[in-house]
DSSP file (Angstrom, degrees, kcal/mol; ACC not computed):
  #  RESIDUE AA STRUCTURE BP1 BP2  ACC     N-H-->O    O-->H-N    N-H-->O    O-->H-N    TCO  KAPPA ALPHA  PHI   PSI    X-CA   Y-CA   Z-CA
    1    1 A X     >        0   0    0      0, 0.0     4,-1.4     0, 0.0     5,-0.0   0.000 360.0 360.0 360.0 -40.1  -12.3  -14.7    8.1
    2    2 A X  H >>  +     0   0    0      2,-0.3     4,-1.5     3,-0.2     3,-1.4   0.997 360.0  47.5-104.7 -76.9   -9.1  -13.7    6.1
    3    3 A X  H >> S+     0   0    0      1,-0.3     4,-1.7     2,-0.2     3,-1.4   0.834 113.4  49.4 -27.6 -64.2  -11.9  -12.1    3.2
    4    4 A X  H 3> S+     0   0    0      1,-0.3     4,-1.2     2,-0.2    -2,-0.3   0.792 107.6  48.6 -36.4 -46.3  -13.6  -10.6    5.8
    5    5 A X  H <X S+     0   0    0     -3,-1.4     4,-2.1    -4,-1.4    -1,-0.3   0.731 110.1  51.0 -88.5 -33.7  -10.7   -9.1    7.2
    6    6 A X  H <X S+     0   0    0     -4,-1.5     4,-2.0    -3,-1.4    35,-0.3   0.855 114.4  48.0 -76.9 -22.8   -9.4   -7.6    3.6
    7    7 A X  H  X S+     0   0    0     -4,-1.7     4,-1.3     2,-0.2     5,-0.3   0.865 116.7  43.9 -61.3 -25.5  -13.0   -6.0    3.1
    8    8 A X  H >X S+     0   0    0     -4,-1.2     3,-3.5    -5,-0.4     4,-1.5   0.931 119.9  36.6 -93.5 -67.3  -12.9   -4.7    6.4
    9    9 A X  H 3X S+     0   0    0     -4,-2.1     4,-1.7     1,-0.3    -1,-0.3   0.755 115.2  53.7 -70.2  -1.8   -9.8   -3.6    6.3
   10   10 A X  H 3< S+     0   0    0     -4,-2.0     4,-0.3    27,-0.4    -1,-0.3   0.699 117.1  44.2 -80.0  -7.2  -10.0   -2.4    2.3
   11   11 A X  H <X S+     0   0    0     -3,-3.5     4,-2.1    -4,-1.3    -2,-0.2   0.891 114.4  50.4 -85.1 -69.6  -13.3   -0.3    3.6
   12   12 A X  H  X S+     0   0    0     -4,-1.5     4,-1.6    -5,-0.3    -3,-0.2   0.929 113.0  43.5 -33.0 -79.9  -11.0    0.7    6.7
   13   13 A X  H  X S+     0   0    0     -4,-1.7     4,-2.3    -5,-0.3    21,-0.3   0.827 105.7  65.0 -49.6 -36.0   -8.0    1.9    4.3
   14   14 A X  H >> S+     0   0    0     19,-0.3     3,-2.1    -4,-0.3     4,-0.6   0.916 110.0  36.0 -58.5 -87.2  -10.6    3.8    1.9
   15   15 A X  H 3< S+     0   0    0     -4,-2.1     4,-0.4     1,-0.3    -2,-0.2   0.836 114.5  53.2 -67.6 -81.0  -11.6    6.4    4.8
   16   16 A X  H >< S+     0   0    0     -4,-1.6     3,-1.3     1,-0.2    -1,-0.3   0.678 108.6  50.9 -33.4 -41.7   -8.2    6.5    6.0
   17   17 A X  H X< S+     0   0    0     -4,-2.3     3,-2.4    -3,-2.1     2,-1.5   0.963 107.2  61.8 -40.9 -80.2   -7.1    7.5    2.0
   18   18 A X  T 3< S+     0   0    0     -4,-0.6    -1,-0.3     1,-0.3    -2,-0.2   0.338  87.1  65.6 -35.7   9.8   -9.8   10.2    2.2
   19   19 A X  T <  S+     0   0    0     -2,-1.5    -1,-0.3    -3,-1.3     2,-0.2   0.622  94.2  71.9-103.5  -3.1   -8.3   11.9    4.8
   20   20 A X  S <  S-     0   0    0     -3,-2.4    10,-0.1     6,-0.2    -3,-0.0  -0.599  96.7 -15.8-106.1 154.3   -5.3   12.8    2.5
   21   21 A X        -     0   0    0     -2,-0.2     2,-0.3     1,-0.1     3,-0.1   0.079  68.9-113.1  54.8 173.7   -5.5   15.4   -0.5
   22   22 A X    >   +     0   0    0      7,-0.0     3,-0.7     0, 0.0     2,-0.1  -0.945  69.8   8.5-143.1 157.3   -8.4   16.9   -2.1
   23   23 A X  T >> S-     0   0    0     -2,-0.3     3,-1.7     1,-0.3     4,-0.9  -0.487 137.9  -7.9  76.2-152.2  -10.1   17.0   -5.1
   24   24 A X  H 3> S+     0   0    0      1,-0.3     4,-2.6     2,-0.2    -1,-0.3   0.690 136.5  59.9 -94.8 -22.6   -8.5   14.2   -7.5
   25   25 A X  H <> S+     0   0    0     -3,-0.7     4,-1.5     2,-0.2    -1,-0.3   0.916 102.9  55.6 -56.3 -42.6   -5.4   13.6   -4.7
   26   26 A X  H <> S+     0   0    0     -3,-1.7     4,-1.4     2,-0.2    -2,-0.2   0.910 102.9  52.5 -38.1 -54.7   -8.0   12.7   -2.5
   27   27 A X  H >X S+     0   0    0     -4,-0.9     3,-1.5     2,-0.2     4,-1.3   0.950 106.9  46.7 -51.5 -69.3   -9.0   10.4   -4.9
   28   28 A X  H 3X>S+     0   0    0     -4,-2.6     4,-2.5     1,-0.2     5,-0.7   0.948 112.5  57.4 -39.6 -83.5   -5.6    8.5   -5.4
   29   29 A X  H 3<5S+     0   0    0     -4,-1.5    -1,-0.2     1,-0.3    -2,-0.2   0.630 102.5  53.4  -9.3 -49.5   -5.6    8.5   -1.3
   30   30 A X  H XX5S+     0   0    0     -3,-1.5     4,-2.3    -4,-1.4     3,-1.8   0.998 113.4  43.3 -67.8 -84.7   -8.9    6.7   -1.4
   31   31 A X  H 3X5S+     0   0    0     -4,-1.3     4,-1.2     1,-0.3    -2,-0.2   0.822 117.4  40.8 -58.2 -28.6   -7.3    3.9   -3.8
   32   32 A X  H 3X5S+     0   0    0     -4,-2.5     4,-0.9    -5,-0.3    -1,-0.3   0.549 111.7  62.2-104.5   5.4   -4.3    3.3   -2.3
   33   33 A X  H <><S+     0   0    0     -3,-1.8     4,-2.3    -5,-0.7   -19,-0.3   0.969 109.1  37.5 -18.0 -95.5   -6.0    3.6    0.7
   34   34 A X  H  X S+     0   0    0     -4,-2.3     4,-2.6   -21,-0.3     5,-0.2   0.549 111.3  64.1 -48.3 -31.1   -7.9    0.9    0.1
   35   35 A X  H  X S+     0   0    0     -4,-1.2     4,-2.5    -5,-0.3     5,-0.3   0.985 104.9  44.1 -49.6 -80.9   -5.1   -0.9   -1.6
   36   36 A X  H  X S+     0   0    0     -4,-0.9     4,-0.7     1,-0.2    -2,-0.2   0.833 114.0  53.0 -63.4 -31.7   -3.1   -1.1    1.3
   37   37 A X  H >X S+     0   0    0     -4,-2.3     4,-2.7   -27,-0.2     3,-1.2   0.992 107.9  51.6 -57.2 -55.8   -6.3   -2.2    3.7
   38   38 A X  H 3< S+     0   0    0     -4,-2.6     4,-0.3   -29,-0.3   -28,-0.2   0.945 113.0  34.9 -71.0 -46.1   -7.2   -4.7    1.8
   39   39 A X  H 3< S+     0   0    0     -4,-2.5    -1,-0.3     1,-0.3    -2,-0.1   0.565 118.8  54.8 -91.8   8.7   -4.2   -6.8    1.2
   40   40 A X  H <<>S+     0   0    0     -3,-1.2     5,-1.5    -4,-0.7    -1,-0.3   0.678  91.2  85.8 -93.9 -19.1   -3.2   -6.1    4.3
   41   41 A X  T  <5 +     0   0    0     -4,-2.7   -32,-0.3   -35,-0.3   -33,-0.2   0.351  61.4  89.6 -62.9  12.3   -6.3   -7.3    5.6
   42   42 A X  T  >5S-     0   0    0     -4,-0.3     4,-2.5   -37,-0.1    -2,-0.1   0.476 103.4 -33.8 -67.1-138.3   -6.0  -10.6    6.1
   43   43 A X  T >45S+     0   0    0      2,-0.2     3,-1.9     1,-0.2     4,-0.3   0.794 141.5  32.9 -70.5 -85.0   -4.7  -12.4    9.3
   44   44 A X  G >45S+     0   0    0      1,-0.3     3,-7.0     2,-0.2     4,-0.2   0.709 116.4  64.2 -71.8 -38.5   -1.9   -9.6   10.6
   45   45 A X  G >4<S+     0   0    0     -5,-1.5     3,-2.6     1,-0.4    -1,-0.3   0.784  88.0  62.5 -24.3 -60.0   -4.2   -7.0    9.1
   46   46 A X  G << S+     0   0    0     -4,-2.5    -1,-0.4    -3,-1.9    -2,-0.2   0.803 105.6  44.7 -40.0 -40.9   -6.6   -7.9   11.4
   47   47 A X  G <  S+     0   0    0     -3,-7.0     2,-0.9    -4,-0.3    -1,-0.2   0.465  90.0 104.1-109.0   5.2   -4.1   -6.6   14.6
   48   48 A X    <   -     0   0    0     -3,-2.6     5,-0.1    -4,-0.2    -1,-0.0  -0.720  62.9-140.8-101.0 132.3   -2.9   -3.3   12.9
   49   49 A X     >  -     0   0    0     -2,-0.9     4,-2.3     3,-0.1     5,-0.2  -0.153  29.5 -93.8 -53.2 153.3   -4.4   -0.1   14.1
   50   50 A X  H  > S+     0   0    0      2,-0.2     4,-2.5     1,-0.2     5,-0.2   0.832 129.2  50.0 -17.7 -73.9   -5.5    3.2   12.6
   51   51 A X  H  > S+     0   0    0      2,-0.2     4,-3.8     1,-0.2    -1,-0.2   0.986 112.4  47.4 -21.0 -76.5   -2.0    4.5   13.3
   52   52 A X  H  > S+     0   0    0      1,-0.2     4,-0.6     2,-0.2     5,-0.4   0.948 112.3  47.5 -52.7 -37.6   -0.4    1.4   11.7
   53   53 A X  H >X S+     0   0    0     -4,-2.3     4,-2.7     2,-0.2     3,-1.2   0.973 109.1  56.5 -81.2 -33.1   -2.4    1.4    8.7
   54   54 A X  H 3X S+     0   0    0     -4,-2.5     4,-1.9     1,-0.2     5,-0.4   0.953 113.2  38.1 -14.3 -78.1   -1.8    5.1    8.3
   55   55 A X  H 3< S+     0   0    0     -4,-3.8    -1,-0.2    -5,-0.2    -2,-0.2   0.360 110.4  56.1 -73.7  11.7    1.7    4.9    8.2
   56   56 A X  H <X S+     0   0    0     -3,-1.2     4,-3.9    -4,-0.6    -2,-0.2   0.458 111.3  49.7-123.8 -53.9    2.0    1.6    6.3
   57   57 A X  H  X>S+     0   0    0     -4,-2.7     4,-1.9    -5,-0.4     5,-0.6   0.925 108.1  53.2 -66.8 -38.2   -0.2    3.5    3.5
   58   58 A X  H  X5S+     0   0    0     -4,-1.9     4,-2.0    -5,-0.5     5,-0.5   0.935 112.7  46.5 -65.6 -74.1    2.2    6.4    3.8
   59   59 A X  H  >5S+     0   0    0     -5,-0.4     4,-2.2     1,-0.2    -2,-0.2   0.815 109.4  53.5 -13.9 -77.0    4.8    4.0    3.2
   60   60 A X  H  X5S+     0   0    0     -4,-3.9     4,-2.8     2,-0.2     5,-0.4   0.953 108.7  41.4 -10.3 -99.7    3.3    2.6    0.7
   61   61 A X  H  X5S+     0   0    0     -4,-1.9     4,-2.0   -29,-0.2    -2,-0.2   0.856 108.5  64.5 -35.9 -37.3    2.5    5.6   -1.6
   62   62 A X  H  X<S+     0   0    0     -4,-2.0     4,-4.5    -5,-0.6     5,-0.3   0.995 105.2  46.2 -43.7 -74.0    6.0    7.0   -0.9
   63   63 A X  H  X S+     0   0    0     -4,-2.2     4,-0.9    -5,-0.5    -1,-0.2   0.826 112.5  41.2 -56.7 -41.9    7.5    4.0   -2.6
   64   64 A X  H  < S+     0   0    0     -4,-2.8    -1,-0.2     1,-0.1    -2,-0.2   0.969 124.3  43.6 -71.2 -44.7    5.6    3.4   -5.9
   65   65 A X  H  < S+     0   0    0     -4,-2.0    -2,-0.2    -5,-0.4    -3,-0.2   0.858 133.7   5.7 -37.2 -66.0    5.6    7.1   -6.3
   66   66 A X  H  < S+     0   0    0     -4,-4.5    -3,-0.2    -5,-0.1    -1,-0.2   0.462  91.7 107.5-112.2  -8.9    9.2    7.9   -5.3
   67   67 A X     <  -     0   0    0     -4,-0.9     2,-0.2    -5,-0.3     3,-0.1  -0.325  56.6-132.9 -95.6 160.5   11.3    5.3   -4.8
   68   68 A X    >   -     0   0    0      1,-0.2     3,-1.6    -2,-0.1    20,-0.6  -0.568  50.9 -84.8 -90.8 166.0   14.3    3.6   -6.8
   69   69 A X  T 3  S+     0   0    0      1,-0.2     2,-3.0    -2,-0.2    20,-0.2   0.110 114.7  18.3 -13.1 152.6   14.0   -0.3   -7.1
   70   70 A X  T 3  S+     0   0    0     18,-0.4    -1,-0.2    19,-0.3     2,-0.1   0.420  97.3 115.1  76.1 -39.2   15.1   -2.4   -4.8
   71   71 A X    <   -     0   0    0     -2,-3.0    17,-1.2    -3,-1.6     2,-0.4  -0.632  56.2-139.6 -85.9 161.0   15.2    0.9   -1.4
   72   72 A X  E     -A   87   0A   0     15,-0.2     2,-0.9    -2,-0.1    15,-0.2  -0.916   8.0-144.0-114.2 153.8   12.9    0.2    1.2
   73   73 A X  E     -A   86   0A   0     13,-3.1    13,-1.4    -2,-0.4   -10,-0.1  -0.860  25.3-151.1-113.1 107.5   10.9    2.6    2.9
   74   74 A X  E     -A   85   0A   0     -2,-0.9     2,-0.3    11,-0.2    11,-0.2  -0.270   9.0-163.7 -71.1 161.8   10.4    1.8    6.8
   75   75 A X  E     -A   84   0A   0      9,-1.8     9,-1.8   -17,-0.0     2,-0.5  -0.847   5.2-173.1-153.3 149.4    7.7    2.5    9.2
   76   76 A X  E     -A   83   0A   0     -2,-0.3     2,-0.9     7,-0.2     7,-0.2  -0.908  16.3-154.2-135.5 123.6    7.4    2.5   12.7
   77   77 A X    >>  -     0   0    0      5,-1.9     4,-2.0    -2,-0.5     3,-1.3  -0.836  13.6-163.6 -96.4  94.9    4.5    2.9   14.9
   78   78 A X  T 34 S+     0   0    0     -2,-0.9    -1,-0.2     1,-0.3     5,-0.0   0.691  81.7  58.6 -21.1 -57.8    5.9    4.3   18.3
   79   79 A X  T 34 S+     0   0    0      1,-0.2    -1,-0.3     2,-0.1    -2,-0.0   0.520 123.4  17.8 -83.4   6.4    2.9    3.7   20.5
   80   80 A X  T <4 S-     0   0    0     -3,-1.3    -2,-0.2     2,-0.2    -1,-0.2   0.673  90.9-113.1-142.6 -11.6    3.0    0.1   19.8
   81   81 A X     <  +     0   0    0     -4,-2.0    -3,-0.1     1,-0.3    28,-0.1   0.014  69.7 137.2  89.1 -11.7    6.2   -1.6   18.3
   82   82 A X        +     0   0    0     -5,-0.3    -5,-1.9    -6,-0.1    -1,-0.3  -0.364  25.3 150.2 -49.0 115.6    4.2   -2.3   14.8
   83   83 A X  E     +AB  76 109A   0     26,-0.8    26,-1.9    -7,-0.2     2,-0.3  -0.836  19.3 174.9-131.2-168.0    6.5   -1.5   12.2
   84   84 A X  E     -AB  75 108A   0     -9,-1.8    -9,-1.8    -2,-0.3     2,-0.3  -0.976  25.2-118.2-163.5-154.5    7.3   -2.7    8.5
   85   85 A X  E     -AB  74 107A   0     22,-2.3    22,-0.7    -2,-0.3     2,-0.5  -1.000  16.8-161.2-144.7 136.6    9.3   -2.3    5.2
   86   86 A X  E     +AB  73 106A   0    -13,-1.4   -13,-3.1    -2,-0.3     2,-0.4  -0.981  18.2 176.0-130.0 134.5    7.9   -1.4    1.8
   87   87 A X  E     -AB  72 105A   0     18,-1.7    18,-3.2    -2,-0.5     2,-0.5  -0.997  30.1-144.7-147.2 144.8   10.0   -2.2   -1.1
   88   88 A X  E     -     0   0A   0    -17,-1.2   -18,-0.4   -20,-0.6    16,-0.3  -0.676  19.2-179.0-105.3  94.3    9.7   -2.0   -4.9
   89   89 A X  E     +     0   0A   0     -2,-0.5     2,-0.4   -20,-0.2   -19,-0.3   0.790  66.1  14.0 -72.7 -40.5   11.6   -4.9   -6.3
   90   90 A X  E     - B   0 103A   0     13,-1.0    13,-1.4   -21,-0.1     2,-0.3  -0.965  58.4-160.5-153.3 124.4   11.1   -4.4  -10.2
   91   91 A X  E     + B   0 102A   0     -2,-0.4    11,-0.2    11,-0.2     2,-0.2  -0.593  21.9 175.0 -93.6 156.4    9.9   -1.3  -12.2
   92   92 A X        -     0   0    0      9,-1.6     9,-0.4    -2,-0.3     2,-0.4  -0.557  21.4-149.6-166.6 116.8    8.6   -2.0  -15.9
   93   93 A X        -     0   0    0     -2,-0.2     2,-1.2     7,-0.2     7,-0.3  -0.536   4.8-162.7-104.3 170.4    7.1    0.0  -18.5
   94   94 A X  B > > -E   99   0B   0      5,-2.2     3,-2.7    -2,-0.4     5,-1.3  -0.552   9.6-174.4-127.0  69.1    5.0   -1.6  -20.6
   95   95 A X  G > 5S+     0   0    0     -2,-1.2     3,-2.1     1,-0.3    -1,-0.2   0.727  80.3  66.3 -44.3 -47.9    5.1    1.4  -23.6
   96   96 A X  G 3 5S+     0   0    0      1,-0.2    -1,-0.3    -3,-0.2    -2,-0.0   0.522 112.9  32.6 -67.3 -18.0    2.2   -0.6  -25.9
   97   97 A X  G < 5S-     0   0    0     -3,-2.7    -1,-0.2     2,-0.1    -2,-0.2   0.022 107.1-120.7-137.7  25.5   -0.5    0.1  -22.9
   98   98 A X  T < 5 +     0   0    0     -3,-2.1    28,-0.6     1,-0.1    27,-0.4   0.814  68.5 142.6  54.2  30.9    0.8    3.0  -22.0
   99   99 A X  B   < -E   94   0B   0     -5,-1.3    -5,-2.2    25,-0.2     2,-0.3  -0.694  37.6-165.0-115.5 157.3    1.3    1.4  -18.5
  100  100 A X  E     - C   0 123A   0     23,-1.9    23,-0.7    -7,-0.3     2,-0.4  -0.893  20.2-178.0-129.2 156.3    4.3    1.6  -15.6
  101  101 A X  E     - C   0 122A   0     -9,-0.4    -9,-1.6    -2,-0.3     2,-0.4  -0.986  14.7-159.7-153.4 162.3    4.0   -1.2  -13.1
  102  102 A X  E     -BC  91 121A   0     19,-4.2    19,-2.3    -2,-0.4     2,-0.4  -0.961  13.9-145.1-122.4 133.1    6.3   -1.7   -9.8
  103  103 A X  E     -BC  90 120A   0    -13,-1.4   -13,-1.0    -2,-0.4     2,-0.3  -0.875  30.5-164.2 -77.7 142.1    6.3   -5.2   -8.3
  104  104 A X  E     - C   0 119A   0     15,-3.3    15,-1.4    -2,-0.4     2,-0.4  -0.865  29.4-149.0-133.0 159.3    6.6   -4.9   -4.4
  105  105 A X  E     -BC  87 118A   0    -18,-3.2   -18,-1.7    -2,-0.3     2,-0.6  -0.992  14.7-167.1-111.9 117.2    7.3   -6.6   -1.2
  106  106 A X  E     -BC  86 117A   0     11,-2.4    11,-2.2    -2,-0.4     2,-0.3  -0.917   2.9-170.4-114.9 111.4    5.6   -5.3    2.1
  107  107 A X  E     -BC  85 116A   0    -22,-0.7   -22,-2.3    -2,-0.6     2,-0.4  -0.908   6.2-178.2 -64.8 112.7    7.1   -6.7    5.1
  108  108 A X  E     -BC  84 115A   0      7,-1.2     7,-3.0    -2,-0.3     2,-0.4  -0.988  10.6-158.0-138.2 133.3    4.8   -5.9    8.4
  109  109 A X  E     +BC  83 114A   0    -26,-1.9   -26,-0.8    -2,-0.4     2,-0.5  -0.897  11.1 179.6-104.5 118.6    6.1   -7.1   12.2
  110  110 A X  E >   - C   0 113A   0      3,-1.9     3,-1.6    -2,-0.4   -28,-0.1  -0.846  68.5 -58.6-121.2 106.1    3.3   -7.4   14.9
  111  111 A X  T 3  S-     0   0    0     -2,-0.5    -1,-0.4     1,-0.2   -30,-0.0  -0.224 122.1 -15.1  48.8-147.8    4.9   -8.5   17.8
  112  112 A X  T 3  S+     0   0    0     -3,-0.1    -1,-0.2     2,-0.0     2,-0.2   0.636 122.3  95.0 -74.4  -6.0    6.6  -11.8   17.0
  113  113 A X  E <   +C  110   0A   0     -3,-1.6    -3,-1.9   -69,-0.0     2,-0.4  -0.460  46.5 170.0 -54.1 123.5    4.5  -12.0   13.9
  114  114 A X  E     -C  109   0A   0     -2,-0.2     2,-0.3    -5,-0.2    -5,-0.2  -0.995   7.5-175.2-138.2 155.5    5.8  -10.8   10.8
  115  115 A X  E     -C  108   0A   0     -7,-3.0    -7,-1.2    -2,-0.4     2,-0.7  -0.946  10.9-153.3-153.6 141.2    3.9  -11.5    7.4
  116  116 A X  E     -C  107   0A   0     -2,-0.3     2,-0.4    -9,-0.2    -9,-0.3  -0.883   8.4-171.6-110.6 105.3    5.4  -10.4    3.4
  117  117 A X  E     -C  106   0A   0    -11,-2.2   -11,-2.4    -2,-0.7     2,-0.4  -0.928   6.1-171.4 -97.1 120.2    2.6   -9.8    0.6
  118  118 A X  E     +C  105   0A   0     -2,-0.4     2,-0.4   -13,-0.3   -13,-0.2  -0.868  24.2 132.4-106.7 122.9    4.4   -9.5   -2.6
  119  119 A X  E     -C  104   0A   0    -15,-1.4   -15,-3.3    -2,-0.4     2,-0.3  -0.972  47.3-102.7-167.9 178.5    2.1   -8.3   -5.8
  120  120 A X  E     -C  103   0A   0     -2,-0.4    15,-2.7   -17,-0.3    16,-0.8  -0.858  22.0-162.7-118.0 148.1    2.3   -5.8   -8.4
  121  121 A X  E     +CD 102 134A   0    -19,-2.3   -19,-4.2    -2,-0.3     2,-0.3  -0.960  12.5 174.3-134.0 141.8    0.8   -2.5   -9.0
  122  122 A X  E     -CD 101 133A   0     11,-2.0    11,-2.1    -2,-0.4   -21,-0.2  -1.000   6.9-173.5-144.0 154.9    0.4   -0.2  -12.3
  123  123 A X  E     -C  100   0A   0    -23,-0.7   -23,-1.9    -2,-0.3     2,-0.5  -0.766  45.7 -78.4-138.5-170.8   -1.0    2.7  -13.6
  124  124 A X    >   -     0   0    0    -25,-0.2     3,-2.5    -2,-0.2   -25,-0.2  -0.747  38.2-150.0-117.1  87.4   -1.6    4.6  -16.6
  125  125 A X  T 3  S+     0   0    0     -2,-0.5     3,-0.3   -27,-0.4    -1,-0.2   0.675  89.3  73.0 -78.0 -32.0    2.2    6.5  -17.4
  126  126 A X  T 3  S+     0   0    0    -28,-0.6    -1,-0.4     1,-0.2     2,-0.1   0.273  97.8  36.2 -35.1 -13.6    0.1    9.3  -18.9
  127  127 A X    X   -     0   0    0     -3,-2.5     3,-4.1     3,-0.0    -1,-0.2  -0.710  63.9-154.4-156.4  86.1   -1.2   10.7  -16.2
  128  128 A X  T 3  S+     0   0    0      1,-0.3    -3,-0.1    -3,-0.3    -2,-0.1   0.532  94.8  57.7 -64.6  14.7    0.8   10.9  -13.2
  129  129 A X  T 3  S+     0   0    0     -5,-0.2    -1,-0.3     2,-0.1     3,-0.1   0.475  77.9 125.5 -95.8 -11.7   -3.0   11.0  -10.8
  130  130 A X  S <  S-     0   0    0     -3,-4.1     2,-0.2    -6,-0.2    -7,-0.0  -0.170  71.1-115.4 -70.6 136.5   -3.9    7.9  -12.2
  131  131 A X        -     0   0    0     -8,-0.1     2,-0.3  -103,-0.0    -1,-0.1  -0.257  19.8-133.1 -41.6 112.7   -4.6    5.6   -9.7
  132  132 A X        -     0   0    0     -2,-0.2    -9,-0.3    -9,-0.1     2,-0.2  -0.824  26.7-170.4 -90.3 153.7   -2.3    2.3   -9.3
  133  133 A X  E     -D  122   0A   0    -11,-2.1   -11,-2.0    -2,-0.3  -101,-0.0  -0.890  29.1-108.7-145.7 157.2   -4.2   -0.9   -8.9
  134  134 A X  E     +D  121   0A   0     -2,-0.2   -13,-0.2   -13,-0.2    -1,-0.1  -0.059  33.2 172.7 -92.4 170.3   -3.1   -4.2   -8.0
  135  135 A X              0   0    0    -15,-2.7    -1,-0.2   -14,-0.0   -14,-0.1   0.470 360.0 360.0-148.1 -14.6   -3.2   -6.7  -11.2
  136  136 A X              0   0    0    -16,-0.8   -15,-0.1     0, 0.0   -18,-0.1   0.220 360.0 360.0-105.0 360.0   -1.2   -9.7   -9.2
């Protein structure tokens, strides 16, 4: 069930991605879309709506993009109480593969539920479109 639930919901987060940007912004949208469906798609995954994952991805991008260490970047979904926290604990660039990568915490509350997926994401410091993808 908890695979099922990250395809579905990495499938889910891909179309949501595509609704943002165009033409290679689109693209990025699409992977960290998908990013944020999937590993959110386990068991809480499963109970957030369109809305929540929307704003959770917005969250999301915000923070590897823009954020220092360490801040969190909230979100709160109004029509339902869903909210979370996205935070990037530790930046590093890795100058020999031409890589940056952020390790992160996403905290997400549903109802009395709350669940924290920690992994790391990098991309290619050369090209500030490149895609980040998870590698932990």
């Amino acid at each position: 069930n908890q695979t099922a639930g990250s395809l579905i919901g990495g499938a889910g987060g891909a179309v949501l991605g595509s609704q943002f940007g165009k033409g290679k912004g689109q693209l990025v949208g699409v992977a960290i879309g998908a990013l944020a469906g999937s590993y959110l798609g386990g068991n809480i995954g499963a109970q957030m709506d369109a809305r929540d994952r929307q704003l959770a991805h917005q969250s999301m991008q915000y923070s590897l993009e823009k954020m220092p260490d360490n801040k969190p970047s909230s979100w709160s979904n109004p029509n339902n109480q869903h909210h979370g926290q996205f935070t990037v604990t530790h930046t590093e660039e890795v100058p020999a593969n031409n890589m940056v990568c952020r390790e992160y915490q996403h905290r997400v509350f549903i109802g009395p539920k709350q669940e924290t997926v920690v992994g790391k994401a990098c991309r290619d410091v050369r090209d500030p479109r490149a895609q980040w993808r998870v590698v932990d």
